[in-house]
C-alpha positions as CSV (number, residue, x, y, z in Angstrom):
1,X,152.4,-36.1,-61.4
2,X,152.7,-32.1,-61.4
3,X,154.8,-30.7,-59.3
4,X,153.9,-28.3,-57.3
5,X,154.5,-24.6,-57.8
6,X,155.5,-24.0,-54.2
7,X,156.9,-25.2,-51.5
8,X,154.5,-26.6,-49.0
9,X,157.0,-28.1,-46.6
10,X,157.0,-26.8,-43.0
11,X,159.6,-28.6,-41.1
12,X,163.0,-26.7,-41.1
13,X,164.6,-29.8,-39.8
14,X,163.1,-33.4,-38.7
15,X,161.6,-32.1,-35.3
16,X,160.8,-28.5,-35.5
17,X,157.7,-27.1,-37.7
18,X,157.0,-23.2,-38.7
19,X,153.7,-21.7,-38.1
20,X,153.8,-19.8,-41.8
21,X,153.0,-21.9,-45.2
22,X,156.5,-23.3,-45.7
23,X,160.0,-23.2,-44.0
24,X,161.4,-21.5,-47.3
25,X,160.9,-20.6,-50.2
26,X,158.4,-18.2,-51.7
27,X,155.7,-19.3,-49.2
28,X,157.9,-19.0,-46.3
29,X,156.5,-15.3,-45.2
30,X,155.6,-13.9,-42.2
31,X,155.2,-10.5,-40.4
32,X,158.6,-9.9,-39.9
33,X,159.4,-10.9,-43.7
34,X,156.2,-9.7,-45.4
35,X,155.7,-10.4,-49.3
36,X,155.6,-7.3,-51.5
37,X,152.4,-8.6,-53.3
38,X,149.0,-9.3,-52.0
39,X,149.8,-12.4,-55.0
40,X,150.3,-14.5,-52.4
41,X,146.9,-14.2,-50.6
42,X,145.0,-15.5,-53.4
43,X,145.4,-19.4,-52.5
44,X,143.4,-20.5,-55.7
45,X,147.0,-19.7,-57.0
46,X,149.3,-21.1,-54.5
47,X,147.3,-23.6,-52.1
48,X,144.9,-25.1,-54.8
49,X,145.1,-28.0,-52.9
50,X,142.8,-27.2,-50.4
51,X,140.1,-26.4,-52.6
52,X,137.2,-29.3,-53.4
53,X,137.3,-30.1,-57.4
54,X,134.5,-27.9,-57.9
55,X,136.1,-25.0,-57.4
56,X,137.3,-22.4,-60.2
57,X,140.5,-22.5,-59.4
58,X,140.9,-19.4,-61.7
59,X,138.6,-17.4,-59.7
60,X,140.6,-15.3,-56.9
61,X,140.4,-17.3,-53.2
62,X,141.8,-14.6,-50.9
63,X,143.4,-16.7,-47.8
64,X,141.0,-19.4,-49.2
65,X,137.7,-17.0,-49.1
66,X,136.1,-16.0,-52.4
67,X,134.7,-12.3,-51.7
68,X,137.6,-9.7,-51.2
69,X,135.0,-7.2,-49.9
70,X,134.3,-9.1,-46.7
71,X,135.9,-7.3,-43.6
72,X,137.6,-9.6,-42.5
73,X,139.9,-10.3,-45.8
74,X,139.5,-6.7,-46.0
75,X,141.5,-6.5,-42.2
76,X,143.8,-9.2,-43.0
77,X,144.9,-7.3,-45.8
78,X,144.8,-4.1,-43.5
79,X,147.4,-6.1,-41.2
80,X,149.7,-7.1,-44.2
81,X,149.9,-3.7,-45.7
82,X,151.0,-2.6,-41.9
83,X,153.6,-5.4,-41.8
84,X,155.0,-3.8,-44.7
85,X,155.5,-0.8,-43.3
86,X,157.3,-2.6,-40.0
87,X,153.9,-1.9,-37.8
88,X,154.3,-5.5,-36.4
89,X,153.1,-6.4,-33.1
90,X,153.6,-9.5,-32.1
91,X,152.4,-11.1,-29.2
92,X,153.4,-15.0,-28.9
93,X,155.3,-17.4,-31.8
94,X,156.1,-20.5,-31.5
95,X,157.6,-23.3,-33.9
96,X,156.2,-27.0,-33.6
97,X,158.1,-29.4,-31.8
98,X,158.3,-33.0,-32.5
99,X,160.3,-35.6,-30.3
100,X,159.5,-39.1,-29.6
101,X,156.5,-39.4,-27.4
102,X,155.3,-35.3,-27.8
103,X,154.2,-32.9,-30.4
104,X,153.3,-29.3,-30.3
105,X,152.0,-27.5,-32.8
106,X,153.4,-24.3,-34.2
107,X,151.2,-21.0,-34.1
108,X,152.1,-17.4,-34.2
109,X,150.0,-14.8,-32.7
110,X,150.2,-10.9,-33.3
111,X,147.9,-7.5,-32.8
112,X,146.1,-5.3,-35.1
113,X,143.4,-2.6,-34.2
114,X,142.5,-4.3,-31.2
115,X,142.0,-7.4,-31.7
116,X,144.4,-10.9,-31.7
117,X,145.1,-12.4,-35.5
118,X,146.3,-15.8,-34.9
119,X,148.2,-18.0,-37.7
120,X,149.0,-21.2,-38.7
121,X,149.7,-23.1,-41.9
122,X,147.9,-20.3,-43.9
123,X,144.6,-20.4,-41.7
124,X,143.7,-17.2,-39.2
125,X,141.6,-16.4,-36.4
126,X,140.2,-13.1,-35.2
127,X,140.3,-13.5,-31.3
128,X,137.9,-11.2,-29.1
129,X,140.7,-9.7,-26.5
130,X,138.0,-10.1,-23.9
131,X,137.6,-13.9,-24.6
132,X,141.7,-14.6,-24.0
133,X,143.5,-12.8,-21.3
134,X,146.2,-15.0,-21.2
135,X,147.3,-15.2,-24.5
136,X,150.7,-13.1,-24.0
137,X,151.4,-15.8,-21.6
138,X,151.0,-18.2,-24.4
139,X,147.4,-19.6,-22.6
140,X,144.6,-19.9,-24.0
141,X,141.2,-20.5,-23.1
142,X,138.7,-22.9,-25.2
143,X,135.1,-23.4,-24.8
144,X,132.7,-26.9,-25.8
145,X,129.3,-26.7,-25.7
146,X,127.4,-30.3,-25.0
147,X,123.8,-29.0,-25.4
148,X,121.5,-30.6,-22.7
149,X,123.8,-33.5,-21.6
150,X,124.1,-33.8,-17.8
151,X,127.8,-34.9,-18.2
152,X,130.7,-34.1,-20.2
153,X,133.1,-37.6,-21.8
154,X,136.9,-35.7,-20.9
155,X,138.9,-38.2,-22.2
156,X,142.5,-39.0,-21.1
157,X,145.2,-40.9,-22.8
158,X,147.2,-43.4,-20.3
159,X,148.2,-45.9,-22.5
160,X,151.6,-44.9,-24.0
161,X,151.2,-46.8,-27.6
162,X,147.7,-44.6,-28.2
163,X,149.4,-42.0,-26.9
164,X,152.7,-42.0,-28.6
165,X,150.4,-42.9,-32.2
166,X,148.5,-39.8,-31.8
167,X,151.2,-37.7,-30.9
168,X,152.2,-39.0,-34.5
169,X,149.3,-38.4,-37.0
170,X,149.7,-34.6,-35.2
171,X,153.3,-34.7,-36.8
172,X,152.8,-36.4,-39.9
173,X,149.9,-34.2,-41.0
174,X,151.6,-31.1,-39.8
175,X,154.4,-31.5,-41.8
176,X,153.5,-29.8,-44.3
177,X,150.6,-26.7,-44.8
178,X,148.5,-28.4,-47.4
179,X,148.2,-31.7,-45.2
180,X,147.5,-29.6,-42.3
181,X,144.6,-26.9,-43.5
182,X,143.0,-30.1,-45.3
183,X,143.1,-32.1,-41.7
184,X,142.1,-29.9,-39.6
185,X,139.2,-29.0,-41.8
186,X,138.1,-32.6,-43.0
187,X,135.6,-33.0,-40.3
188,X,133.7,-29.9,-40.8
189,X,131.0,-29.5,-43.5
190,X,129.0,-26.1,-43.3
191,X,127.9,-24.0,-46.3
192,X,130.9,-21.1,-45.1
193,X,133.8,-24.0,-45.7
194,X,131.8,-25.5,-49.0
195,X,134.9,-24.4,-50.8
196,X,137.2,-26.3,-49.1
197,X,138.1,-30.2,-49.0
198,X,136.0,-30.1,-46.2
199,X,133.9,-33.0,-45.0
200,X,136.8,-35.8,-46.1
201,X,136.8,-36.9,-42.7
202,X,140.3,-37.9,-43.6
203,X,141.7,-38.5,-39.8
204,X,139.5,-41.4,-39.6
205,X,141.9,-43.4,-41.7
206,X,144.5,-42.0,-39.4
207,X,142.7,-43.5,-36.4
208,X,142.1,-47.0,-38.2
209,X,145.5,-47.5,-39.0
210,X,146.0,-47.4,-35.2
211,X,144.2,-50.8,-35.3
212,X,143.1,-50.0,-31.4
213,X,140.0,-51.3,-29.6
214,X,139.9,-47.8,-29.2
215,X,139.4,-46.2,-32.0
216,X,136.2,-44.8,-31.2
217,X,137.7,-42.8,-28.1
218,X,140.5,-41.9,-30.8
219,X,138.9,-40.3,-33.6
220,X,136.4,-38.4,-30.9
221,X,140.0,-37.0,-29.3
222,X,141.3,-36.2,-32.8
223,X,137.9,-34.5,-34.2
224,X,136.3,-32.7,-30.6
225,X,136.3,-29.2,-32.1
226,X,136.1,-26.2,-29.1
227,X,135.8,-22.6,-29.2
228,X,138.0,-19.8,-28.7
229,X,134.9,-17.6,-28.2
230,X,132.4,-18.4,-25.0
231,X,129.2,-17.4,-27.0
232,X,129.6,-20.6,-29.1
233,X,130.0,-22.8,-25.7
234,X,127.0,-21.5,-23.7
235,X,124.6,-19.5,-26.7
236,X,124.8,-22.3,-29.7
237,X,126.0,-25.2,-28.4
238,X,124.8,-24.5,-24.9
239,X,123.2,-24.3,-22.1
240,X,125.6,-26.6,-20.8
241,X,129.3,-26.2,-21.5
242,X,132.5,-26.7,-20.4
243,X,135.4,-24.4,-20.0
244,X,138.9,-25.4,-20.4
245,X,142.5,-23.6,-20.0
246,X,145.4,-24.8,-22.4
247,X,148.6,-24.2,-23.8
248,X,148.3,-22.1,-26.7
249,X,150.8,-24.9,-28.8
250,X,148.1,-27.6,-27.9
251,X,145.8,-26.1,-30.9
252,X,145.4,-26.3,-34.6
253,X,143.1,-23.5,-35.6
254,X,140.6,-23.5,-38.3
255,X,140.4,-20.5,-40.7
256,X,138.0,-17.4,-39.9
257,X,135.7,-17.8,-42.6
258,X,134.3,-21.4,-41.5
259,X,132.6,-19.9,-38.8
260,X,132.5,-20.8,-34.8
261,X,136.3,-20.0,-33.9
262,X,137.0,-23.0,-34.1
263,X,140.1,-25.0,-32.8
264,X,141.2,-28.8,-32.2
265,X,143.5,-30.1,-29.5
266,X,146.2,-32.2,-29.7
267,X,147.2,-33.3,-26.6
268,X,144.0,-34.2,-24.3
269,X,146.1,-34.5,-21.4
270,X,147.2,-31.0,-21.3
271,X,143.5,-29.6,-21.4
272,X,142.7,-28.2,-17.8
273,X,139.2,-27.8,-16.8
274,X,138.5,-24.2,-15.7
275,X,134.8,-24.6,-14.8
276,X,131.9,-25.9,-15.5
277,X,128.3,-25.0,-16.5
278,X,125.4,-26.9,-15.9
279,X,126.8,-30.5,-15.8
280,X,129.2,-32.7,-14.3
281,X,132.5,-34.4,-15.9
282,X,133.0,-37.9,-16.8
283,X,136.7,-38.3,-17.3
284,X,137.7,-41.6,-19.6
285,X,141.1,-43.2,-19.0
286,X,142.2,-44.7,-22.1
């Protein structure tokens, strides 16, 4: 077996994860501690594991995106080159926390020309500012459109095994930023992501090991992808959608150029509705 070139490790100790690529090393950059060369944005180079064995791994992947020219590489580089010269504003960060029966993810969120950048385990969103008001209170608001349906399936966890088991693939595949991107991307499959070990569908062996009678309810809870962005609830995936208010460490983001801001939750439990358009809800005790 290789070893690998970098460190991909997040955790700094047993039960506290950083939101940047590792907890040291070369990889363990951030805003505050900015690499000197844009090197380290070309993750054909230092993340090739996250690329599908198709890809030219010789052929430059700026934060995993192949065109260098597209504006939003092009303003992700723009907020670098400003974190160099200690223009940094940051507005929430946050390390993962793992205990026994909890986990919260680690994410990092800062400013640049207007607009929210979030991070986490080498994946970023842009955020509309009009879309989350709340995020300097570390809130966020997430959006899941259901098409037609009269009733929305809000599922909650009351069984403390599920629960607990859950709370522990979260961990587990946080633990380290090559596990994460490839997790929370393995259940999406669009031509933006083709790039990517996308479509792997990987959790699902997470949610068989379980070996629950629920494992149906679990891989839905583990999969659900919502929006940061309303337009995706009520324009594509609409008419009918739901609205729900959460903790900004109860995400896992997936990277801008897949399309769809798209986030997953990791806690059910700690999803509050905030309204509702156009249908009812049909909470599941599990």
């Amino acid at each position: 077996m290789n070893k690998k070139k970098y460190s991909t490790s997040t955790l700094i100790n047993k039960d506290q994860i950083v939101p940047w690529l590792a907890a040291k090393g070369s990889l363990a950059y951030s805003p505050e501690s900015p690499p000197d060369s844009d090197y380290f944005f070309k993750y054909n180079w230092i993340l090739p594991d996250i690329f599908n064995s198709k890809v030219n791994k010789r052929k430059h992947q700026y934060f995993g995106y192949p065109f260098k020219d597209h504006y939003e590489v092009k303003e992700l580089l723009t907020f670098w080159n400003s974190c160099r010269k200690g223009v940094i504003e940051k507005v929430y960060a946050y390390d993962g926390e793992i205990t026994d029966n909890k986990t919260t993810s680690p994410i990092a969120v800062y400013k640049h020309n207007n607009k929210f950048i979030i991070i986490q385990h080498g994946s970023y969103q842009f955020v509309k500012n009009e879309n989350q008001r709340e995020l300097n209170d570390g809130i966020v608001y997430i959006y899941r459109g259901i098409g037609d349906e009269p009733s929305y399936k809000h599922y909650r966890i009351n069984n403390s095994e599920i629960y607990n088991n859950i709370m522990k693939i979260h961990a587990n595949t946080l633990s380290d930023s090559v596990i994460s991107f490839n997790t929370v991307h393995s259940n999406i499959k669009r031509s933006e992501s083709s790039a990517l070990n996308h479509g792997t569908f990987i959790l699902y062996d997470h949610a068989r090991d379980l070996k629950s009678c629920n494992e149906k309810e679990i891989i839905s809870i583990l999969n659900s992808g919502y929006s940061l962005d309303y337009n995706y609830g009520y324009r594509k995936f609409g008419p009918n959608y739901v609205w729900f208010k959460t903790n900004l460490n109860n995400i896992r983001i997936t990277t801008f150029f897949c399309g769809e801001d798209e986030v997953k939750i990791i806690d059910p439990n700690k999803l509050e509705i905030a309204n509702k358009f156009g249908c009812k809800i049909n909470e599941i005790i599990i």
